[in-house]
C-alpha positions as CSV (number, residue, x, y, z in Angstrom):
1,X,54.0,100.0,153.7
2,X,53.6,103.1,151.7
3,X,55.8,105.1,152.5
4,X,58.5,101.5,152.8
5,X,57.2,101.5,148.5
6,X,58.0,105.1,147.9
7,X,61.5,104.3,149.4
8,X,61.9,101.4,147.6
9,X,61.0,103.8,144.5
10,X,62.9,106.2,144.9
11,X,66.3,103.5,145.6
12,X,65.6,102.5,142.1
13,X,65.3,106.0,140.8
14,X,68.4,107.1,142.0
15,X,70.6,104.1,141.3
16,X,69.1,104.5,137.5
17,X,69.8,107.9,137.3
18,X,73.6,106.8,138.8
19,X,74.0,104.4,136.6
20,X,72.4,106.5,133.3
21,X,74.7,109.5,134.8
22,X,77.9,106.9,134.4
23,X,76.8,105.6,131.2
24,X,76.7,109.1,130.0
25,X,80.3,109.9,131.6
26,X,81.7,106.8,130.1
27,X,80.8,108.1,126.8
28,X,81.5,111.4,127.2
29,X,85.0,110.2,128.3
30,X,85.5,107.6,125.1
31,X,85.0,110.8,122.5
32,X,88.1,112.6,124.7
33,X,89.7,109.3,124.2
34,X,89.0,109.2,120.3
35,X,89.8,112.8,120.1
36,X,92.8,112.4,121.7
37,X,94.1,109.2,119.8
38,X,92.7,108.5,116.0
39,X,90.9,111.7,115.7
40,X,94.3,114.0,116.2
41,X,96.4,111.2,114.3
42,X,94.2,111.7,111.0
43,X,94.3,115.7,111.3
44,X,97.9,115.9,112.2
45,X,98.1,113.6,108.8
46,X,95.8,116.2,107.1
47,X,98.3,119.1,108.2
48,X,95.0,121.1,110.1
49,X,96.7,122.4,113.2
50,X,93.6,125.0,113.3
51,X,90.8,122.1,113.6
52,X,93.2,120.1,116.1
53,X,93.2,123.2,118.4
54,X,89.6,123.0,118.2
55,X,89.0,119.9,119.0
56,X,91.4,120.4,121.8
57,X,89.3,123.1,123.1
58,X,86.3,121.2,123.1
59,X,88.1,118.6,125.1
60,X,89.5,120.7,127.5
61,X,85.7,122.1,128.1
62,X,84.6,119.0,129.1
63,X,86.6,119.2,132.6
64,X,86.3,122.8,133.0
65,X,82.9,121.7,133.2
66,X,83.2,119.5,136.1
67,X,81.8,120.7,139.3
68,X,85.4,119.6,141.3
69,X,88.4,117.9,139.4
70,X,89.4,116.9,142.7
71,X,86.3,114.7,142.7
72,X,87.4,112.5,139.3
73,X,88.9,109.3,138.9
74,X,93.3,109.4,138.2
75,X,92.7,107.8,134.6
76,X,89.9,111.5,133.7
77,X,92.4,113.4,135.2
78,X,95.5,111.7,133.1
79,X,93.4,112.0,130.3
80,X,92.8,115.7,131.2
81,X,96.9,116.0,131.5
82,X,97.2,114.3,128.1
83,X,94.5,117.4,126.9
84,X,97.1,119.6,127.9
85,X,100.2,118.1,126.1
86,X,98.1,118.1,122.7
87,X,97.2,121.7,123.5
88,X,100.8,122.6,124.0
89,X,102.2,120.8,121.3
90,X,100.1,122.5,118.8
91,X,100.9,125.9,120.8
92,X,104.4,125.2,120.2
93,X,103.9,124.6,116.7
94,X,102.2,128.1,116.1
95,X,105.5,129.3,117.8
96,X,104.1,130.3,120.8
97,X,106.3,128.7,123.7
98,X,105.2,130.8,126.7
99,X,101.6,129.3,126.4
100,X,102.8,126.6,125.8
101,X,105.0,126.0,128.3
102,X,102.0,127.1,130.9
103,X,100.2,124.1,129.2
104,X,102.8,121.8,130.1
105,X,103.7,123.0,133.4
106,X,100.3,122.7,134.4
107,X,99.7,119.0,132.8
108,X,103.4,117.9,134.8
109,X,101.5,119.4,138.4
110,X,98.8,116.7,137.5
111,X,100.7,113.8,136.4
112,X,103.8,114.7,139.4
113,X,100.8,114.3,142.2
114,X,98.9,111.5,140.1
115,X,102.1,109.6,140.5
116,X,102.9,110.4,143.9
117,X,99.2,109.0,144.7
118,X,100.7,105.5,142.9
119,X,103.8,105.3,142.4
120,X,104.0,101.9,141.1
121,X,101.0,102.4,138.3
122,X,102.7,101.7,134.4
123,X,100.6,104.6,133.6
124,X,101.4,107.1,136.1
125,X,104.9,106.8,135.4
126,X,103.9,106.5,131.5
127,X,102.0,110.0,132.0
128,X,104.2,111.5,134.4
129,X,107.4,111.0,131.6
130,X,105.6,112.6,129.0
131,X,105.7,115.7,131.5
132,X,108.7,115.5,132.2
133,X,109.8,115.4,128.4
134,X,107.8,118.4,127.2
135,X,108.2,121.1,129.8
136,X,112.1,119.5,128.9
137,X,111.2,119.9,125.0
138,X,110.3,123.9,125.6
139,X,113.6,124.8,127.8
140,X,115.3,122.9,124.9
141,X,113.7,125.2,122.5
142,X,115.0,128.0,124.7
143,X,118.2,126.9,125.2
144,X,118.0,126.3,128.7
145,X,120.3,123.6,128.8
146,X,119.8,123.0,132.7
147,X,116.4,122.6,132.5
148,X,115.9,120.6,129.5
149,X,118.9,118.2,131.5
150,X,117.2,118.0,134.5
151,X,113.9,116.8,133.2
152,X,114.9,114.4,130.1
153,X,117.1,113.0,132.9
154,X,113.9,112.5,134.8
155,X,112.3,111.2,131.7
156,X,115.1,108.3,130.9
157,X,114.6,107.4,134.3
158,X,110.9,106.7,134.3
159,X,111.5,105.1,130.6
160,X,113.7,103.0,132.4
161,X,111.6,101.8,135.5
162,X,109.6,101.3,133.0
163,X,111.7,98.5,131.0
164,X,112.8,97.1,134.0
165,X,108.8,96.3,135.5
166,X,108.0,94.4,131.9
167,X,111.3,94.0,129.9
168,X,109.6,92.5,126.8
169,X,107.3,95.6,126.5
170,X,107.8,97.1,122.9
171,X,105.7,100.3,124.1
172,X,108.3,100.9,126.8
173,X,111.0,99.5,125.1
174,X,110.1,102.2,122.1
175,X,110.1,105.2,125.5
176,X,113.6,104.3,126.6
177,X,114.6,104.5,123.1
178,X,112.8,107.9,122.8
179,X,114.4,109.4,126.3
180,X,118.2,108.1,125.2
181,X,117.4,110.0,121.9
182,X,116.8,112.9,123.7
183,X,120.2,113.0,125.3
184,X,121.9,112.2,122.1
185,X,119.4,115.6,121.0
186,X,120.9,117.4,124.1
187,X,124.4,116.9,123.5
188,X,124.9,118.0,119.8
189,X,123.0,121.1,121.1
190,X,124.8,122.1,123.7
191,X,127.8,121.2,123.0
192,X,130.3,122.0,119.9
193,X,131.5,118.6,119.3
194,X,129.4,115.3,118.2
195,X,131.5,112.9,120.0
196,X,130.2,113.2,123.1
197,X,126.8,112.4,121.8
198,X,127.5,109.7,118.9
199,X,127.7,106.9,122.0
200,X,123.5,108.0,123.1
201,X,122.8,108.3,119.7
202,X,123.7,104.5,118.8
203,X,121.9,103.6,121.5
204,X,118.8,104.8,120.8
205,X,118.9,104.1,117.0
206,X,120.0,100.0,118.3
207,X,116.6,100.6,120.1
208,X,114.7,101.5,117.4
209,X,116.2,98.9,115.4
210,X,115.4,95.9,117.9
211,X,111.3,97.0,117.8
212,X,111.9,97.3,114.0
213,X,112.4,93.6,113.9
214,X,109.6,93.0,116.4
215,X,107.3,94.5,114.4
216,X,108.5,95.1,110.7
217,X,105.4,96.3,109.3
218,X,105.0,99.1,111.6
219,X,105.0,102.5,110.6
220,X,105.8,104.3,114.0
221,X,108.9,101.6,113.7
222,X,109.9,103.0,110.7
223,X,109.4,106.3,111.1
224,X,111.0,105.9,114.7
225,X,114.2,104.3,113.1
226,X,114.2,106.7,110.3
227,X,114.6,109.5,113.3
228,X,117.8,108.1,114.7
229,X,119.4,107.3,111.5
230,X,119.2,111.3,111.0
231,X,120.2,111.9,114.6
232,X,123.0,109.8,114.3
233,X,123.9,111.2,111.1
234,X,123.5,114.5,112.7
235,X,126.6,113.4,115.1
236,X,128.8,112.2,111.9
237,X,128.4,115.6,111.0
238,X,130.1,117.1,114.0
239,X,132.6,115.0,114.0
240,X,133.1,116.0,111.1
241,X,132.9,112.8,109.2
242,X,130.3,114.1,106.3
243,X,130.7,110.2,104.6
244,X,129.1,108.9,107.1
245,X,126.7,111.2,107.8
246,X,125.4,111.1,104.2
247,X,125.2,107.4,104.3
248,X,123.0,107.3,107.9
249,X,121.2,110.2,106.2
250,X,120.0,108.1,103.0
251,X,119.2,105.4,105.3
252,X,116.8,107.6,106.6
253,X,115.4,109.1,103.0
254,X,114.9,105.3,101.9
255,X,112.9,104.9,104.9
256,X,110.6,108.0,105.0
257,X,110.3,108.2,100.8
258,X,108.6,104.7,101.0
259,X,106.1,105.7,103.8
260,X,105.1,108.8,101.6
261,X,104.7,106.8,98.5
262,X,102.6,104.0,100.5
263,X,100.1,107.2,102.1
264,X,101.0,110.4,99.9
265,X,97.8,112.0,101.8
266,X,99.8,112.3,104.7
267,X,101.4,115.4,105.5
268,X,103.0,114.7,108.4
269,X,105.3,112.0,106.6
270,X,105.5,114.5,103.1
271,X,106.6,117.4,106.0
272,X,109.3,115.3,107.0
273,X,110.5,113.9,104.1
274,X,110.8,117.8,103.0
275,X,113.5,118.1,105.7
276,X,115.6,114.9,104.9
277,X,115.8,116.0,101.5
278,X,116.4,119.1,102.3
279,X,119.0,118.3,104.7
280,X,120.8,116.1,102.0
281,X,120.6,119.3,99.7
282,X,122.5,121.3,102.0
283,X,125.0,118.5,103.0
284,X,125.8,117.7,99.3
285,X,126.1,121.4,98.6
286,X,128.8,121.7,101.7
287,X,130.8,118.7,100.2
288,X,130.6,120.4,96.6
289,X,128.4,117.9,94.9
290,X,126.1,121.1,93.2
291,X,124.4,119.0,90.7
292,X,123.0,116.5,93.3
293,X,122.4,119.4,95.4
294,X,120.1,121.2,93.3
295,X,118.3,117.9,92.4
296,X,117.9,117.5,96.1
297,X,116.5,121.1,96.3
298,X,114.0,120.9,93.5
299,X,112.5,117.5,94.9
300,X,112.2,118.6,98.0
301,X,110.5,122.5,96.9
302,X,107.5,119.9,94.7
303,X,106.9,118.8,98.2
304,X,107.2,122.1,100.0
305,X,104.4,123.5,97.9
306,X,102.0,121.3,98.5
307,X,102.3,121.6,102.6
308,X,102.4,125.3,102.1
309,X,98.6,125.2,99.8
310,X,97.6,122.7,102.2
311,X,98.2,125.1,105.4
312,X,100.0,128.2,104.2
313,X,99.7,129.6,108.2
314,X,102.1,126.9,109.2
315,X,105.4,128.7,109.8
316,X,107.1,125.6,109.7
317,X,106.5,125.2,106.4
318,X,107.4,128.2,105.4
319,X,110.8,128.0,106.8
320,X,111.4,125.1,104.4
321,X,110.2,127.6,101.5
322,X,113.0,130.1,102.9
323,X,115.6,127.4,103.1
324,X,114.9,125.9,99.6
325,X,114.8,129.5,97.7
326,X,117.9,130.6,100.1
327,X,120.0,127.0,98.1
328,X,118.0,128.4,94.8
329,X,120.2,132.0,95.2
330,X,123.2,130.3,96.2
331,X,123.8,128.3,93.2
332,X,122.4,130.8,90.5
């Protein structure tokens, strides 16, 4: 009988200390889940790409502390793969593709054989075509057009299983819209003309439009739409229609000026607003129109100097300086 009571003691103990150690897991695993989500959003909006890497770091640490990854369930290891895409991204951003790239060659390993463990899971093939996009994104950044081919064609094709398993899905609706872009992307890069790749970039900006109605108040939808009007734009321009690409280009200045007016806080928004009117600068400038050129240019150098004091390591931003002072010794 006593030694039957120290068994049934020690049963408790252990499913307590089970249960306390998943309690403490499930935790641990919501903070990589905030980190990962609202946590990253508000510091990307803050323009702190050196905090971000830190917080990555301290995510990544987590698993490295794990006895066997092996061992974990597919959603901590997706999670773990998503770790990696944040790392990378930021790495990319320094300008620093080759670690990058490692990063994101090493997240697709885990999402290809999470995927091939469930091949009908929404989220494998959700994570997996977020693998297949960035090692795509760094090749593209290369100019390995092969590569970057090969895995956005991969990409459309998950985005498109995708669609097909819930059609009315906005999330996947927005990916499909996303991969199409990307080939739209690929063919004014690699090829000299933009007809070719006006037909994908309609496509992806009637995408964007259709969510925009299903959720008007969105500001990914904007934002998202506001991308494909400068894509698309982007085509006009080599096909040498400049008209239209100024009129797909103010589309997208309207769009972007009113987010940065509604949260002028956020950097990400005034970094991209930078570009469109920077873009328009340089595109009134090649059709002659120097007065609404330089007006473009002074606008947009306001804006550059207050990403540069926020951040002034971010060689992004500095490139805007360079173009905005190289319009500045062109004109005077």
């Amino acid at each position: 009988l006593v030694a039957l009571l120290a068994m049934i003691g020690m049963t408790i103990y252990a499913i307590q200390s089970r249960n306390e150690a998943q309690h403490q897991q499930a935790e641990a695993e919501g903070l990589v889940e905030y980190m990962l989500t609202d946590l990253r959003t508000e510091l990307k909006g803050v323009g702190r790409l050196d905090v971000m890497t830190k917080v990555n770091e301290r995510a990544m640490d987590y698993y490295d502390d794990q006895a066997d990854l092996s061992d974990m369930p597919a959603e901590s290891l997706e999670r773990r793969a998503r770790i990696l895409h944040a790392m990378g991204e930021d790495d990319e951003k320094r300008g620093d593709l080759d670690k990058a790239l490692a990063k994101f060659t090493e997240a697709h390993r885990v999402t290809a054989a999470l995927l091939a463990r469930d091949p009908e899971n929404p989220d494998r093939i959700f994570g997996h075509a977020q693998s297949e996009y960035w090692v795509g994104y760094i090749a593209y950044m290369k100019n390995d057009w092969e590569t970057v081919e090969k895995n956005w064609l991969n990409y459309r094709s998950l985005a498109r299983s995708l669609v097909e398993s819930d059609p009315i899905n906005i999330k996947w609706l927005r990916e499909e819209g996303y991969a199409v872009g990307n080939l739209c992307t690929l063919e004014l890069r690699r090829t000299d003309g933009g007809r070719s790749a006006i037909s994908f970039c309609k496509a992806s900006l009637q995408a964007m439009q259709l969510i925009m109605e299903a959720e008007p108040n969105s500001e990914r939808a904007k934002q998202d739409l506001a991308n494909r009007f400068g894509w698309l734009a982007e085509a006009q321009i080599s096909n040498g229609d400049l008209g239209l690409a100024l009129i797909e280009y103010s589309n997208q200045e309207k769009l972007i000026g009113t987010l940065v007016k509604q949260k002028p806080s956020d950097l990400s928004l005034l970094d991209q607003w930078v570009r469109i009117l920077m873009t328009i600068a340089e595109l009134h400038e090649k059709m002659g129109n120097f007065e609404k050129a330089l007006s473009y240019v002074a606008l947009a150098d306001a804006q550059a100097k207050k990403l540069i004091q926020r951040d002034p390591q971010n060689q992004k931003w500095q490139k805007w300086k360079h173009r905005i002072n190289q319009i500045y010794q062109r004109r005077t």
